[in-house]
C-alpha positions as CSV (number, residue, x, y, z in Angstrom):
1,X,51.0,-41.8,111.2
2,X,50.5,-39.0,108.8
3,X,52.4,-35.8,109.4
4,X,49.0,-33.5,109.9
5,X,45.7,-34.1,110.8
6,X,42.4,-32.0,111.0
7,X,42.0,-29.5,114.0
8,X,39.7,-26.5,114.6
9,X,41.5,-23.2,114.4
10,X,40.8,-19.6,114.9
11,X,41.4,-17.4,111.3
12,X,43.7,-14.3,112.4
13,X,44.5,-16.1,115.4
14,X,41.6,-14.6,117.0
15,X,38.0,-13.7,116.8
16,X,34.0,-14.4,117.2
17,X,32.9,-17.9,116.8
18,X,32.1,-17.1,112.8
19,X,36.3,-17.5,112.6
20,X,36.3,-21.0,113.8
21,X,37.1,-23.6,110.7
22,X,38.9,-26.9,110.5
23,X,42.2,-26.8,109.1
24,X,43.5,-30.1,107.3
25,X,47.0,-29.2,107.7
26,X,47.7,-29.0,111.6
27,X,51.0,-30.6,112.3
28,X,49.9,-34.2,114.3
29,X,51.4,-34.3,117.7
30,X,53.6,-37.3,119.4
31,X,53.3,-38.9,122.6
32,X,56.4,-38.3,124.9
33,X,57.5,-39.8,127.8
34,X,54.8,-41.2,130.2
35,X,51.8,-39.7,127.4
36,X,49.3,-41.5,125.2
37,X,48.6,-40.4,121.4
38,X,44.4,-40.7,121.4
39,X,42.4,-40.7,118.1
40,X,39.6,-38.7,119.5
41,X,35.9,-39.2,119.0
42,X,34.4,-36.8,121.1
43,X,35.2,-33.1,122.8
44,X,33.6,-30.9,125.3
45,X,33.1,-27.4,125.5
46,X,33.9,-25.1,127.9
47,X,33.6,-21.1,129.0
48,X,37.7,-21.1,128.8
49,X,37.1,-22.0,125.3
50,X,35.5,-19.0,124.2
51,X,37.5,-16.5,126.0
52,X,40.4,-18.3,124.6
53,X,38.8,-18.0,120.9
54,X,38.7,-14.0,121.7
55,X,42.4,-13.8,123.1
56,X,41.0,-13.2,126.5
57,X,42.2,-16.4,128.3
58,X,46.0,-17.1,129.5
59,X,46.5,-20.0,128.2
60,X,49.4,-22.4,130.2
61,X,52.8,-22.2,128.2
62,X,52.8,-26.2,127.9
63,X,49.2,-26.1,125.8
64,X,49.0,-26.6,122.3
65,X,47.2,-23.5,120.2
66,X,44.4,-25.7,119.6
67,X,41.5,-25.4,121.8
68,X,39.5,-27.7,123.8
69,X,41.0,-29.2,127.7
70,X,38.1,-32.2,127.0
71,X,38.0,-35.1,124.9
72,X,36.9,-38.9,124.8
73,X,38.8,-41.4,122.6
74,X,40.9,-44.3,121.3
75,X,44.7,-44.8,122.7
76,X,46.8,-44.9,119.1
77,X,49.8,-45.1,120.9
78,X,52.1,-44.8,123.8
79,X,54.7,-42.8,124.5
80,X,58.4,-44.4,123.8
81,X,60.3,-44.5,126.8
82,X,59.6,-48.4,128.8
83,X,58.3,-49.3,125.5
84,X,59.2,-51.9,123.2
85,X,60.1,-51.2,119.3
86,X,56.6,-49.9,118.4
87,X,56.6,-47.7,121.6
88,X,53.7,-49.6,123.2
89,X,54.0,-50.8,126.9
90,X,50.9,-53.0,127.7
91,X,49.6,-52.3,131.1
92,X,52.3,-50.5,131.9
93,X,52.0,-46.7,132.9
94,X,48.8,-45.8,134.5
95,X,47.4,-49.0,133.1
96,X,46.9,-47.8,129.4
97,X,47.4,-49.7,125.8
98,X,46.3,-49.6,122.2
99,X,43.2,-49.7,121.7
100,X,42.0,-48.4,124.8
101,X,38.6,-46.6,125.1
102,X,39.4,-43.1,127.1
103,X,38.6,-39.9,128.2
104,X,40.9,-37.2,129.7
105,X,41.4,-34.1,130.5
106,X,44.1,-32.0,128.5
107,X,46.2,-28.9,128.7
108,X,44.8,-28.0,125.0
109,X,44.2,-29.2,121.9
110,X,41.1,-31.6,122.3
111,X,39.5,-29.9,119.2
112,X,41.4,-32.6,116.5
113,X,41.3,-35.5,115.7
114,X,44.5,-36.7,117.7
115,X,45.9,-35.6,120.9
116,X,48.9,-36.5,122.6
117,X,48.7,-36.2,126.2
118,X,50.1,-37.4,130.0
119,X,48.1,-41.0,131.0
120,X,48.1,-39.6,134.2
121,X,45.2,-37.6,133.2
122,X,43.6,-40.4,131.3
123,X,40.6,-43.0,132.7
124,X,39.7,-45.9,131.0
125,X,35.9,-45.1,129.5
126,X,33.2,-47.2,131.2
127,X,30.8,-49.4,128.2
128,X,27.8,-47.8,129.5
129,X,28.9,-44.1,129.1
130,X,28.7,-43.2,125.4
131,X,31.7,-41.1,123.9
132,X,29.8,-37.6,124.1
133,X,28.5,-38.4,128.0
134,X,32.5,-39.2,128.8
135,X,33.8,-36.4,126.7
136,X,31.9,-33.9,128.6
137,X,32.8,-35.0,131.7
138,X,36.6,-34.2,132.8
139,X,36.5,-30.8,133.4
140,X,32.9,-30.1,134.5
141,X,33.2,-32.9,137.5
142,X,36.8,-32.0,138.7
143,X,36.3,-28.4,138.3
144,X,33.0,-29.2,140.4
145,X,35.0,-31.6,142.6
146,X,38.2,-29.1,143.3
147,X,35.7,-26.2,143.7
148,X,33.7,-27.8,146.7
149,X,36.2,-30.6,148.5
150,X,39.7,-29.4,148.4
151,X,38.9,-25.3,148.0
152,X,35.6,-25.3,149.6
153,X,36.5,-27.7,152.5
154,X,33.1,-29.3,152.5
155,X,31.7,-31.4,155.1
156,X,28.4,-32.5,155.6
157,X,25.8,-30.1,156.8
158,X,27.4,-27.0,155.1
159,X,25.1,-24.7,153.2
160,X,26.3,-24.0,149.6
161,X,25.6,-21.7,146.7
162,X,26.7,-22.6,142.8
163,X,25.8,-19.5,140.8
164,X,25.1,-20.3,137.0
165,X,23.2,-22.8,138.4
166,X,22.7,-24.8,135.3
167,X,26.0,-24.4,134.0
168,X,27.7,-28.0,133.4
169,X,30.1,-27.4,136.3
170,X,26.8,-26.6,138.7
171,X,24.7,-29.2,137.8
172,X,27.7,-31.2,138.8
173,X,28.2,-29.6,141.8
174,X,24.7,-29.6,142.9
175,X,25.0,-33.4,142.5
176,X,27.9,-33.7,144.5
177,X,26.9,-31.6,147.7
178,X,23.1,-33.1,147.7
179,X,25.1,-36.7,147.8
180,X,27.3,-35.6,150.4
181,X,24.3,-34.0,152.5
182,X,24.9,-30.5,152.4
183,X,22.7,-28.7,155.3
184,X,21.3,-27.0,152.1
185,X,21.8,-25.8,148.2
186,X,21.5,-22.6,146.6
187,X,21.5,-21.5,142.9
188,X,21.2,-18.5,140.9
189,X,20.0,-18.5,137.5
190,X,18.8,-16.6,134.7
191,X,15.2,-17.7,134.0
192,X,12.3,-19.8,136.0
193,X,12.8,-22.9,133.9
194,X,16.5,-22.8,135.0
195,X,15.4,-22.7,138.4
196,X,13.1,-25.7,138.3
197,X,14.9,-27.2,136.7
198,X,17.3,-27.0,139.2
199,X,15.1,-27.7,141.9
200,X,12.9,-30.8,140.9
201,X,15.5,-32.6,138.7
202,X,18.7,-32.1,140.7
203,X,17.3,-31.0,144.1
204,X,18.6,-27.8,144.7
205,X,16.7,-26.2,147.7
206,X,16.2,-23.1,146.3
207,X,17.2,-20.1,143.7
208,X,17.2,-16.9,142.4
209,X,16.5,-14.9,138.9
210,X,19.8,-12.8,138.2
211,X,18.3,-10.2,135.5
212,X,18.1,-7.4,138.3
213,X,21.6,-7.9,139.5
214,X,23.2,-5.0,137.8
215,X,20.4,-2.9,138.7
216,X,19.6,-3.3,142.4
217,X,21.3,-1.8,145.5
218,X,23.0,-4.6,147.6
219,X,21.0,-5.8,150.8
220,X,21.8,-3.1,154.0
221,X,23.4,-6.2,156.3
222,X,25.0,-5.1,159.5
223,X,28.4,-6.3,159.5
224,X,28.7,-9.0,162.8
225,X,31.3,-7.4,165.5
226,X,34.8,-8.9,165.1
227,X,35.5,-11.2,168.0
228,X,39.0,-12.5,169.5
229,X,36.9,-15.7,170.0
230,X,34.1,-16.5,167.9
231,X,31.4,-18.5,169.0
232,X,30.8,-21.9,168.6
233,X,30.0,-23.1,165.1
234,X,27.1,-25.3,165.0
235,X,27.1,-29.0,164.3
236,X,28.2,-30.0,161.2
237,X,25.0,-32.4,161.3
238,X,22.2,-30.5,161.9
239,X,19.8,-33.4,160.3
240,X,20.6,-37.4,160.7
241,X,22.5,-39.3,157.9
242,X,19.9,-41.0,157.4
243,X,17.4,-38.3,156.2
244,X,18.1,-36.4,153.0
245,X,19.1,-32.9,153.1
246,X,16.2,-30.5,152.0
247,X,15.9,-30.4,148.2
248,X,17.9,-27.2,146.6
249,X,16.7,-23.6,146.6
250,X,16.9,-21.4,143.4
251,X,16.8,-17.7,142.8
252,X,16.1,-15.9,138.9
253,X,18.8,-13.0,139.1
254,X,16.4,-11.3,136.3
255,X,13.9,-11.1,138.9
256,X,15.2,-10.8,141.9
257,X,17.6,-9.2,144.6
258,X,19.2,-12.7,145.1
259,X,21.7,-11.9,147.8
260,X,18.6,-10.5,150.1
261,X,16.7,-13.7,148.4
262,X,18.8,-15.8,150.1
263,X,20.1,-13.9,153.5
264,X,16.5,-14.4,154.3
265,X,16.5,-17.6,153.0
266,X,18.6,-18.7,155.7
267,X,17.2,-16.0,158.4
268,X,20.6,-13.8,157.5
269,X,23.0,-16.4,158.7
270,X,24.4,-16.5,154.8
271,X,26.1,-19.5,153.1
272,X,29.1,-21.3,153.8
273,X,30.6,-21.8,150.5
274,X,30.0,-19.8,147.6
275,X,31.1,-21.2,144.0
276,X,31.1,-17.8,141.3
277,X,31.9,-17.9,137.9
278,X,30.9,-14.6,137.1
279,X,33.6,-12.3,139.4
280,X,33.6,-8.4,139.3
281,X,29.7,-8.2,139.3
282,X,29.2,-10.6,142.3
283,X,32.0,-9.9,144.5
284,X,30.3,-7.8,147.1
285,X,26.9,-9.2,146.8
286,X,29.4,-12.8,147.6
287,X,31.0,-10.6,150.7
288,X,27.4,-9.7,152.5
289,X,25.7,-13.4,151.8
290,X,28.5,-15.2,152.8
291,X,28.2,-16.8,156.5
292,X,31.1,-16.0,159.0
293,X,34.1,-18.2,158.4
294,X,32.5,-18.8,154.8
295,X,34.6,-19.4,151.3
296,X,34.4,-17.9,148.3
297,X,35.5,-19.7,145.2
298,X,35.9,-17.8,142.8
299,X,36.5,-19.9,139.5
300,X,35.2,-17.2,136.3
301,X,35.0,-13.3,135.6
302,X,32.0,-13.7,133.2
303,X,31.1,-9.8,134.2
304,X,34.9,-8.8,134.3
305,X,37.5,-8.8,136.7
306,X,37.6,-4.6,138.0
307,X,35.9,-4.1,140.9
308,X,33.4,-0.8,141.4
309,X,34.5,1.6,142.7
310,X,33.8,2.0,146.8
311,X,33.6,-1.9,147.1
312,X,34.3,-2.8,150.7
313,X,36.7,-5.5,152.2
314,X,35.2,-5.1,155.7
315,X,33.2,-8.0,155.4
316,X,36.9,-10.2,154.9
317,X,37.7,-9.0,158.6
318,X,34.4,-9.3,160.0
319,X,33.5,-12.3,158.7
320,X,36.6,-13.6,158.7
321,X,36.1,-15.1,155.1
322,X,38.1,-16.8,152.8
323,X,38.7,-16.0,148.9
324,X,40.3,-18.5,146.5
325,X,40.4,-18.4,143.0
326,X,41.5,-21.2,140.6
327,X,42.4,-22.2,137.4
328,X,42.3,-25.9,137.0
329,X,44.2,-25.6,133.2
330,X,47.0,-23.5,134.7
331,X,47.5,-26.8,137.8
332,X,50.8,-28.8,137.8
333,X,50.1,-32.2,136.6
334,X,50.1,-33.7,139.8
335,X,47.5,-31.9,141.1
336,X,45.8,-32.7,138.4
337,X,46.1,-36.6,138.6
338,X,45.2,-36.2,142.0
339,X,41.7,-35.0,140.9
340,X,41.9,-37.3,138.3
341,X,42.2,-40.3,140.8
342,X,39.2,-38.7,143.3
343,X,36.7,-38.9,140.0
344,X,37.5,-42.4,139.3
345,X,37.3,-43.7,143.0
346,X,34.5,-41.7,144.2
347,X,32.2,-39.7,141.5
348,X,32.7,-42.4,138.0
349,X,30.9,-45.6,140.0
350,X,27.6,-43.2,140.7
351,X,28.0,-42.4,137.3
352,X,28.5,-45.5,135.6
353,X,24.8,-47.7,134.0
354,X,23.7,-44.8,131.9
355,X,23.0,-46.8,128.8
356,X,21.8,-43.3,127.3
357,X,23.5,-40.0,125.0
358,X,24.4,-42.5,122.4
359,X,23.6,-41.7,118.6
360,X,20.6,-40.9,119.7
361,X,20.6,-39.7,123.6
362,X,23.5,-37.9,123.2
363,X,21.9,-35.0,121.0
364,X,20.6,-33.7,124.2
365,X,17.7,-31.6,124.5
366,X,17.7,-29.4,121.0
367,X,18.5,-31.9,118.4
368,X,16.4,-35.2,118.3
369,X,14.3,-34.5,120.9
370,X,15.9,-36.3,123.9
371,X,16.6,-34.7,127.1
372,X,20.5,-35.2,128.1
373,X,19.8,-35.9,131.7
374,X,16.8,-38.3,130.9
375,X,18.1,-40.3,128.2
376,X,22.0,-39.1,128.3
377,X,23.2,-40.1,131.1
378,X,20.9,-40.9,133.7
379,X,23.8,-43.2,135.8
380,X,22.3,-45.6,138.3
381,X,19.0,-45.3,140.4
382,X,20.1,-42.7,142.6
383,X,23.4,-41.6,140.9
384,X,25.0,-38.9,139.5
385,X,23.4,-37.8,135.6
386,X,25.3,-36.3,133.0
387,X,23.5,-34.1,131.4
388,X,24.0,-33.4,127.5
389,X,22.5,-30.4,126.1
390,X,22.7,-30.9,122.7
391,X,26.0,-32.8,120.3
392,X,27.5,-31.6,117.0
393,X,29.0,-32.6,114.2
394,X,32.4,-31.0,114.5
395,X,31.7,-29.1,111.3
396,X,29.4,-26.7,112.7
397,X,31.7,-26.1,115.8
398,X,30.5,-22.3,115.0
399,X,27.0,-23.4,115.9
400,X,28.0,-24.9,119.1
401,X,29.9,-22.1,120.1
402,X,27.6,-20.1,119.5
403,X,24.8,-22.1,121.5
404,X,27.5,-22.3,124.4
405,X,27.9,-17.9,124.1
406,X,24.1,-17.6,124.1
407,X,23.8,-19.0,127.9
408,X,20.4,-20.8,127.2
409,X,21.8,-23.9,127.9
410,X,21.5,-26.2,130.8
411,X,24.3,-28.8,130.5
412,X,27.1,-29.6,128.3
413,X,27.8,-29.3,124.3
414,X,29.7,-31.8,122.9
415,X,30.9,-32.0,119.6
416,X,31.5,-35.6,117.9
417,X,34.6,-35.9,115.6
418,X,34.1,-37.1,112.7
């Protein structure tokens, strides 16, 4: 292998998406112990991506410089150790060889052409998923996936609320808890077509315009008395298995009071679990929707991370309510393979039969006309879509960043390496 490669860097380090540019002479990584070099074809892009462009992210001490935690690809190589003179180990170790079609998630550096990384965070990439439909899949279904089963503690017939509604990691989630029959689904958005979009495509039950968020007072709610022993919850099964859950709601937060939206929604009983991406801003609005017993997952600081001042923890007592936030980059590897394993068992099968977001497909909504989640990625009658909003050349990663900062899109961008 050649001693460099091409990577997107940052000039100075640091800056707006303008400093972006590919530099021919990044040093090529290795593959250790237990990791897999991967020529890579495709990468995804995330919010982390940009706050890391800006300096604003802490990124784990084990990642590369290079951004990007996404990628789809082609195993160059394994890692030495069990290996025979050329380093490779057959089906050894997680299963993996040369030649391998993959995608992963990483700790850094998808935005290259090579990547060296552990095999326990590889999967082997299905034919019918095109390399930008698997690229754009690690981190938006197990962020979805750690965000709702092992944070939220989901079980059927919870209510649930994904804010950024058709953010990649929601329309994941949105999939996941309608599958799962959730009693019902919330979202928040930024404009009406969001919000259909949300409801008619993914089956959200209902949402909410966001634009007068900063603007309106928060919803007068009298706090529930504290009790020594609460009452009853209610069945977890309020409908049969058998009949689907009511399709997902959706509230414009340029529009509307979304917190009173939706207390009334659910005639002020709140939601169970609340997935936020967009922290200081939402916090207490989160505190008076959120049901008794409820979680809060708080996974983003879009609007910052200080609080105003006068914000209230009552609700915490009264409520009894539970606050966890997560970074899924900054998990031990285990953890990590753990979610790893739960995507390939349970969430890749409904995903698998796509047969779209090829050469064509796969430029998504903006570029070529074809809508990610119609022809990208539509999985199996009945099955989970992955929905590409538009793909790149990775020559105008400025472009795509820039898409990905303007928040008018309603999936993933990829960008194809070429």
């Amino acid at each position: 292998m050649p001693p460099t490669m091409r990577a997107v860097d940052i000039r100075n380090g640091t800056g707006p998406a303008t400093s972006l540019f590919i530099n021919s002479d990044t040093p090529m990584p290795s593959a250790g112990p237990g990791e897999a070099l991967v020529k890579i074809k495709a990468f995804g892009l995330n919010r982390m991506d940009l706050l890391q462009r800006e300096g604003r992210y802490p990124v784990p001490p084990q990642a590369p410089k290079t951004l990007g935690v996404e990628f789809s690809g082609v195993v160059q190589g394994i890692g030495e150790e069990g290996g025979d003179e050329n380093g490779e180990r057959g089906e050894e170790e997680e299963g993996f060889k040369v030649g391998d079609e993959v995608f992963g998630l990483a700790y850094g550096g998808a935005y290259a052409e090579y990547i060296a990384v552990s095999t326990q965070m590889l999967l082997h990439k299905p034919p019918e998923l095109s390399w930008e439909e698997a690229a754009g899949i690690p981190e938006t279904w197990i962020t979805a996936t750690q965000a709702l089963y092992l944070i939220g503690s989901f079980t059927p017939g919870k209510t649930v609320l994904w804010h950024a509604g058709a953010s990649a990691v929601s329309i994941a989630g949105i999939q996941l808890s309608k599958a799962d029959h959730a009693g019902a689904i919330y979202v928040t958005a930024g404009s009406d077509e969001k919000i259909k979009f949300c409801v008619e495509e993914l089956g959200a039950t209902a949402g909410v315009l966001l634009s007068l968020l900063f603007t309106l007072p928060l919803p007068q709610i009298p706090t529930p008395p504290m009790t020594i022993n609460p009452p009853p919850r209610p069945s977890p099964l309020p409908f049969s298995p058998l009949t689907p859950p009511p399709p997902p709601t959706g509230f414009n937060y340029n529009t509307q009071n979304w917190s009173t939206e939706i207390l009334t929604a659910t005639n002020g009983k709140g939601i169970d679990i609340i997935i936020d991406f967009i922290g200081a801003a939402y916090f207490e609005p989160n505190l008076h929707t959120a049901a008794p017993d409820a979680t809060i997952v708080h996974l983003g600081a879009l609007s910052g991370f200080n609080l105003p001042a006068g914000t209230s923890l009552a609700p915490f007592i009264a409520k009894r309510l539970r606050f966890e936030g997560s970074s899924l980059r900054s998990r031990p590897l285990a953890y990590q393979a753990r979610l790893r394993d739960h995507l390939w068992k349970h969430t890749l099968p409904r995903i698998r039969g796509g047969g779209g977001g090829g050469e064509e497909g796969g430029k998504g909504r903006e570029e070529g006309g074809k809508e990610g989640g119609k022809e990208g990625g539509k999985g199996r009658e009945g099955g989970y879509r992955v929905l590409v909003e538009r793909v790149f050349d990775w020559g105008d990663v400025v472009e795509a960043h820039e898409l990905l900062e303007s928040n008018r899109t309603r999936g993933k961008v990829v960008c194809r390496v070429g």
